[in-house]
BALOBA-1460 file (C-alpha; in Angstrom, 3 decimals):
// residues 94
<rec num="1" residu="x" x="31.679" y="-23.138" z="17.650"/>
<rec num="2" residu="x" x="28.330" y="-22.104" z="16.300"/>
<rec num="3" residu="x" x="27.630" y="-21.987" z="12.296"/>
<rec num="4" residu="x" x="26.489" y="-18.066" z="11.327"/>
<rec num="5" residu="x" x="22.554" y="-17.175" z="11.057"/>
<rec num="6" residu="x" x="22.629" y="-16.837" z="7.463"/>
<rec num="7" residu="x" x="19.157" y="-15.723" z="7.665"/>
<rec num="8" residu="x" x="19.792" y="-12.514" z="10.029"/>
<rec num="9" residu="x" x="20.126" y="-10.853" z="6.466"/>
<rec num="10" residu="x" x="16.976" y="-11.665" z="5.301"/>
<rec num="11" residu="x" x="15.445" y="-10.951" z="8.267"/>
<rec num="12" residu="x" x="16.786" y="-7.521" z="8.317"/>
<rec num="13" residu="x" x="15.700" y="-6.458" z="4.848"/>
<rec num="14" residu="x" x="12.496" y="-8.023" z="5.119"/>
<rec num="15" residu="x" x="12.080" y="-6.085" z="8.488"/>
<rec num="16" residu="x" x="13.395" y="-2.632" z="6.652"/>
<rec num="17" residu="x" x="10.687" y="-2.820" z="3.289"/>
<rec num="18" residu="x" x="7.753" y="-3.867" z="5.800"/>
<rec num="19" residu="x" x="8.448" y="-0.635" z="7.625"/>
<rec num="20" residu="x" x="8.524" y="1.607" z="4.422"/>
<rec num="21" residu="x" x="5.934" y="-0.039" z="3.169"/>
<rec num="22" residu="x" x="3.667" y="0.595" z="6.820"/>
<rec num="23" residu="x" x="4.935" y="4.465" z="6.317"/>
<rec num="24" residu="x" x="3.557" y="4.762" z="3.036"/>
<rec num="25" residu="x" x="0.043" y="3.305" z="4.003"/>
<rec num="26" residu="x" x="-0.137" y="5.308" z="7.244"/>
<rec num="27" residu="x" x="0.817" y="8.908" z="5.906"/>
<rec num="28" residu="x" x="-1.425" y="10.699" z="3.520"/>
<rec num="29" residu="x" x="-1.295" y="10.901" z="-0.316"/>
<rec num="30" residu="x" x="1.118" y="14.213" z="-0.951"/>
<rec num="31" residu="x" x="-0.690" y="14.960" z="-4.459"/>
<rec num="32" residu="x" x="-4.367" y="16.301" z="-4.162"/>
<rec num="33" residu="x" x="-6.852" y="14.059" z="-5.075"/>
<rec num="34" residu="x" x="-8.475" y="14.917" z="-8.396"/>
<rec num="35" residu="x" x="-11.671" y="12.896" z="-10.114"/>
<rec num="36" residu="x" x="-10.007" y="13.422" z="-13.579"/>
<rec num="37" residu="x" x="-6.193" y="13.156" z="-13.656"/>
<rec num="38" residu="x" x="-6.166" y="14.229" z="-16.942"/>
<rec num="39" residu="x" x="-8.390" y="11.418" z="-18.533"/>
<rec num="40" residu="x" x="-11.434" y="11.971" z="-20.519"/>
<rec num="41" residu="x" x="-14.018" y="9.492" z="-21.022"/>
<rec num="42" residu="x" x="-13.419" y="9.516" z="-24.529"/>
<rec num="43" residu="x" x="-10.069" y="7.874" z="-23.618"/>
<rec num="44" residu="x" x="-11.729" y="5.162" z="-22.020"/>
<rec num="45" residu="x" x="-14.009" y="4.211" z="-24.372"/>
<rec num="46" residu="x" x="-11.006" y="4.502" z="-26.862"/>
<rec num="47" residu="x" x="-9.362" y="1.956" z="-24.406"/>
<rec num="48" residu="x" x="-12.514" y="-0.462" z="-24.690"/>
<rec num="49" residu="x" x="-12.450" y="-0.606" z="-28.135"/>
<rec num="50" residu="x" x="-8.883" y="-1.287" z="-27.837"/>
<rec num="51" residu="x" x="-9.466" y="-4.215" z="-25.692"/>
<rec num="52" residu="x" x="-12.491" y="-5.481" z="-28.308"/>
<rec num="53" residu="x" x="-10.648" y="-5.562" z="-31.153"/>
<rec num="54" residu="x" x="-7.875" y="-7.478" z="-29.724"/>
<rec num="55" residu="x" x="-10.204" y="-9.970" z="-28.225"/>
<rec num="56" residu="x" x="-11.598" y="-10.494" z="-31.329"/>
<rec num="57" residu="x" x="-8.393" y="-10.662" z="-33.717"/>
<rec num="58" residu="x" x="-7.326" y="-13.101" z="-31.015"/>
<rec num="59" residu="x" x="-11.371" y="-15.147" z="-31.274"/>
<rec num="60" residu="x" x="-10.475" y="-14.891" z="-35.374"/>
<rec num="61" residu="x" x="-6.948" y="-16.253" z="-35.258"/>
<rec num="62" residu="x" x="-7.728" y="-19.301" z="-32.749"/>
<rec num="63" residu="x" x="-11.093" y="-19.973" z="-34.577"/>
<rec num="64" residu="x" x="-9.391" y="-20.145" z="-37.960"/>
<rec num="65" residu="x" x="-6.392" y="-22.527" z="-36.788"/>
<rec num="66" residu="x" x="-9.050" y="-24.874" z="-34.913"/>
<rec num="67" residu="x" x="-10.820" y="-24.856" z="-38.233"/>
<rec num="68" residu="x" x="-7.554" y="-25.284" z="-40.214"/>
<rec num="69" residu="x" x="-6.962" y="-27.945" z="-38.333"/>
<rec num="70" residu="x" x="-10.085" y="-29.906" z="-38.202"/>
<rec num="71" residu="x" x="-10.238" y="-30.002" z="-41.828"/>
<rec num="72" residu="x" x="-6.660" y="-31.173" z="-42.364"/>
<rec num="73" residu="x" x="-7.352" y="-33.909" z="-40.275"/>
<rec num="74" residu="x" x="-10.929" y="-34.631" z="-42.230"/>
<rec num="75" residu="x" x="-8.453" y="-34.661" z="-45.343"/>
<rec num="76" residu="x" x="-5.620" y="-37.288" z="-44.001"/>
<rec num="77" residu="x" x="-8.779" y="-39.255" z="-42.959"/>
<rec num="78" residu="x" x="-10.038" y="-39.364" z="-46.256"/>
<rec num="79" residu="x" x="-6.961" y="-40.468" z="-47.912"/>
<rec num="80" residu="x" x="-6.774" y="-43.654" z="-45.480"/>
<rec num="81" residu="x" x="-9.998" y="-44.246" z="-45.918"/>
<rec num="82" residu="x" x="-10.377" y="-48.652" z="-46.646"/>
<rec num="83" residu="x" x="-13.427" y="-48.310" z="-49.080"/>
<rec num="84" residu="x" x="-12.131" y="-45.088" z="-50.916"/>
<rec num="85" residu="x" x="-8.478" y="-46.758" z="-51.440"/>
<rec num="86" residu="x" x="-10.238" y="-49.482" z="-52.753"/>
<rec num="87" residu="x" x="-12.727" y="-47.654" z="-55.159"/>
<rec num="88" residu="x" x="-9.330" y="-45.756" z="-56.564"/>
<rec num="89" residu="x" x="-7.418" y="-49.223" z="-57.120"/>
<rec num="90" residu="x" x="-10.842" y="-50.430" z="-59.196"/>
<rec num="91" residu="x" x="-11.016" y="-47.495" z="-60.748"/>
<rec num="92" residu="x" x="-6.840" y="-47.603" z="-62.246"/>
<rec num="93" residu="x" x="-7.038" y="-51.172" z="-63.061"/>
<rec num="94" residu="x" x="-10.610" y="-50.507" z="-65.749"/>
């Protein structure tokens, strides 16, 4: 006795959306094509300087954790720093 295809489904659906999807490319577009579907360039350049200032709050908030971060690290090696422990324990004991 032979085990069931269980890929005949697959197959099958596959097969179906490749066909719709070869109908839509082959038949025309039903709407008429317009230049300006209702969009101004204003609305684009709004878009760009959309874009810009997220780019830029994004540059800002990286920058200042990078920066954060550098100087915390400057800070903790400071503190374990041989000659500075040493000029604070000579400095307690006068």
């Amino acid at each position: 006795m032979l085990a069931p295809n269980l890929t005949d489904p697959w197959f099958h659906r596959l097969d179906s959306v490749l066909r719709a999807l070869n109908q839509t490319l082959q038949h025309p577009e039903p709407c008429a094509q317009e230049k300006n579907l209702g969009r101004d360039d204003e609305d684009e350049k709004n878009a760009y300087m959309y874009i810009l200032f997220v780019m830029i709050l994004f540059a800002i908030t990286v920058g200042s954790l990078i920066l954060g971060y550098t100087r915390s690290r400057k800070e903790e090696d400071k503190q374990s720093d041989p000659y500075r422990v040493y000029i604070q324990e000579r400095v307690s004991m006068i």
